[in-house]
C-alpha positions in Angstrom: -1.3 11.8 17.4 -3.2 14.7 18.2 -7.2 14.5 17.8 -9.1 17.8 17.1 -12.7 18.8 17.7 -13.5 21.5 15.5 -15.2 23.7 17.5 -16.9 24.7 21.0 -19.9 26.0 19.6 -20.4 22.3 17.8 -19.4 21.2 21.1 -22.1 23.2 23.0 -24.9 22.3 20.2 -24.3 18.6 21.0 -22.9 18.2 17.4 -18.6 17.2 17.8 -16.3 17.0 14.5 -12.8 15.9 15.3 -9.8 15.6 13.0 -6.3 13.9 13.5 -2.6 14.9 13.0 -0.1 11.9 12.6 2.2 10.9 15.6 6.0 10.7 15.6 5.5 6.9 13.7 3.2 8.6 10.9 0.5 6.3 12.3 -3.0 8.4 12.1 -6.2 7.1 13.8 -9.4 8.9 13.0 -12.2 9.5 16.1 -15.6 10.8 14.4 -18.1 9.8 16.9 -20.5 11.1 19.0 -18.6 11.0 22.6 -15.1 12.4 22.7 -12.4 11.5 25.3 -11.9 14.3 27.5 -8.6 16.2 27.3 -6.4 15.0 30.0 -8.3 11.6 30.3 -6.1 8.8 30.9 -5.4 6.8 27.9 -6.5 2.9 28.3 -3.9 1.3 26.2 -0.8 3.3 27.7 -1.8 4.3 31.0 -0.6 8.3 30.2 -2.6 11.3 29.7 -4.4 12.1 26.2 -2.3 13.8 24.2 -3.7 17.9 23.7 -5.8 18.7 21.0 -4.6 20.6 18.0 -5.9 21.6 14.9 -4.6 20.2 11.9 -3.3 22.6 9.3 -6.1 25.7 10.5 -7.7 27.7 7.4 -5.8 24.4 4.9 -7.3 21.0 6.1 -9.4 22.2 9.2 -11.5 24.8 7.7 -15.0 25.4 8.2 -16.3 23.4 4.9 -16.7 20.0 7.1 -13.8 17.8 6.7 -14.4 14.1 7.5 -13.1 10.3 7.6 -8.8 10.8 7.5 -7.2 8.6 6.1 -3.1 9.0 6.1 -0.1 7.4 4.0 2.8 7.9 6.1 5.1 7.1 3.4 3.9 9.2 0.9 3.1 12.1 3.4 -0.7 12.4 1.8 -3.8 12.7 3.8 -7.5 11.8 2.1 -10.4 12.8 3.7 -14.2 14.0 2.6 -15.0 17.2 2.4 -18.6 19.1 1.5 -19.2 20.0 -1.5 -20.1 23.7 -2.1 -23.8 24.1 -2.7 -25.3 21.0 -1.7 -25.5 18.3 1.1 -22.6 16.4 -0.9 -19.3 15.4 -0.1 -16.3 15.2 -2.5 -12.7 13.5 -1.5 -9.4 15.4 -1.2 -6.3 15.3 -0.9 -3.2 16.8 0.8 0.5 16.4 1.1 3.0 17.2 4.1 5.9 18.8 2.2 8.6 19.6 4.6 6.4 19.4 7.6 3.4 22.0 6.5 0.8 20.8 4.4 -0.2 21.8 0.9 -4.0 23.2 -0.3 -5.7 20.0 -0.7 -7.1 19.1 -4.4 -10.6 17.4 -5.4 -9.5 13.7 -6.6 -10.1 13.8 -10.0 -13.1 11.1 -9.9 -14.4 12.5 -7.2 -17.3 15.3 -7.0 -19.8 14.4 -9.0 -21.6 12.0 -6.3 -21.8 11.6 -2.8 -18.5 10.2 -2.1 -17.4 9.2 1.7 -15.1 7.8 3.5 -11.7 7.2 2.1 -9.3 4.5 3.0 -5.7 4.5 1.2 -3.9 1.0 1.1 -0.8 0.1 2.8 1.3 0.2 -0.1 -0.5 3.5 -1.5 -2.0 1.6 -4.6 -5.2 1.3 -4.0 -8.1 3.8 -2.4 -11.5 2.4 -1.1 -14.2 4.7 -0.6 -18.5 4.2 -0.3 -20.4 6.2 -3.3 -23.7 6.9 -3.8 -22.3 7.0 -7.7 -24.7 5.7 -10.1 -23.6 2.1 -11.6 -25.6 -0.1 -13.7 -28.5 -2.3 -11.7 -27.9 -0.8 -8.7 -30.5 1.2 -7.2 -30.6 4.8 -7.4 -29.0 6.7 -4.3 -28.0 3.9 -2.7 -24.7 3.6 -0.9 -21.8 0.9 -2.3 -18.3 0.4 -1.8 -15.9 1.5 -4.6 -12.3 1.0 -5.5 -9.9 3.1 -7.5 -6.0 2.2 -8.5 -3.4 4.5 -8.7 -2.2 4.7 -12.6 1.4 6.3 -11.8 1.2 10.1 -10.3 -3.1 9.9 -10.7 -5.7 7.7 -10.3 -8.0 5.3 -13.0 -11.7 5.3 -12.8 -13.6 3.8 -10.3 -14.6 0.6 -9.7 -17.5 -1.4 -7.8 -16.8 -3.9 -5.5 -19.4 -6.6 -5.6 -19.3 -7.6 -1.3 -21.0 -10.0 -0.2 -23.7 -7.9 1.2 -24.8 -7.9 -2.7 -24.9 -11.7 -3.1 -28.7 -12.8 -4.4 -29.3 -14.7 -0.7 -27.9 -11.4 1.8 -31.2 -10.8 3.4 -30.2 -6.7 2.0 -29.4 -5.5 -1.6 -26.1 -3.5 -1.8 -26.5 -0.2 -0.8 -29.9 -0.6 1.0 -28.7 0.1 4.3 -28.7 3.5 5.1 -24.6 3.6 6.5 -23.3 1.8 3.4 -21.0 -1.2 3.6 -18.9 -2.0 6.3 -14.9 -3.2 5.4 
């Protein structure tokens, strides 16, 4: 796996974006924090040196529009992520496929765009994607930030769906969607 920060000048502003390539196994981990592990660091886990950096797919996924929160199906060879929306302080979720090793422009997911949605997780099997939305839905509050699921109907996807967690029950000491990060998985 190779983890990416996007740029020096981020780097230098205190600012760090990072995006990930999948390893040898397909197996893709996403680092999107504040502190990054220094190139040539020795890796914890494995006792080797970090792997070096690279950009994923320059000017296709990596571009300069913000891309966020990876999220890869090795068997299918698709990568979802968030991306900003052009014009405002919105993001919308993408996706791209690896065909024979380079990847392919990534499209808008057809439900996607409209509100602030972040995060994507793709299932296992490739059926299911969870993502946080600050969507509209009836009695929830306005802007707030819930957890969502959508199915995949064949080669597309079927509308979105809210997940009712726990964190929305009548005795959670918080609504759904009143904390300012959104649900946790």
């Amino acid at each position: 796996m190779a983890v990416t920060e996007q740029s020096r000048s981020r780097r230098a502003a205190g600012k760090r974006r990072f995006h990930v390539s999948p390893d040898k196994s397909g197996i893709v981990a996403a680092l999107l924090c504040a502190a990054a592990i220094p190139v040539g660091s020795v890796s914890a886990q494995t006792g080797s040196a970090a792997p070096t950096p690279e950009l994923v797919a320059p000017g296709v996924i990596s571009t300069n529009q913000g891309e966020y929160s990876p999220s890869y199906h090795a068997g299918r060879g698709e990568l979802y992520f968030m991306r900003r929306t052009p014009g405002r302080f919105d993001y919308t979720l993408y996706m791209s496929r690896n065909v024979d090793g380079a990847w392919r422009t990534p499209v808008p997911l057809p439900f996607s765009g409209m509100s602030r949605d972040d995060a994507p997780f793709i299932t296992p099997d490739g059926t299911q994607l969870y993502f946080d939305s600050r969507r509209p839905a009836e009695n929830l509050k306005r802007g707030s930030i819930n957890l969502w699921r959508v199915d995949r109907l064949g080669d597309g996807w079927g509308e979105p769906v809210l997940l009712r967690v726990p964190s929305a029950g009548p005795d959670a000491p918080e609504a759904a969607g009143d904390d300012e990060f959104g649900p946790v998985v």
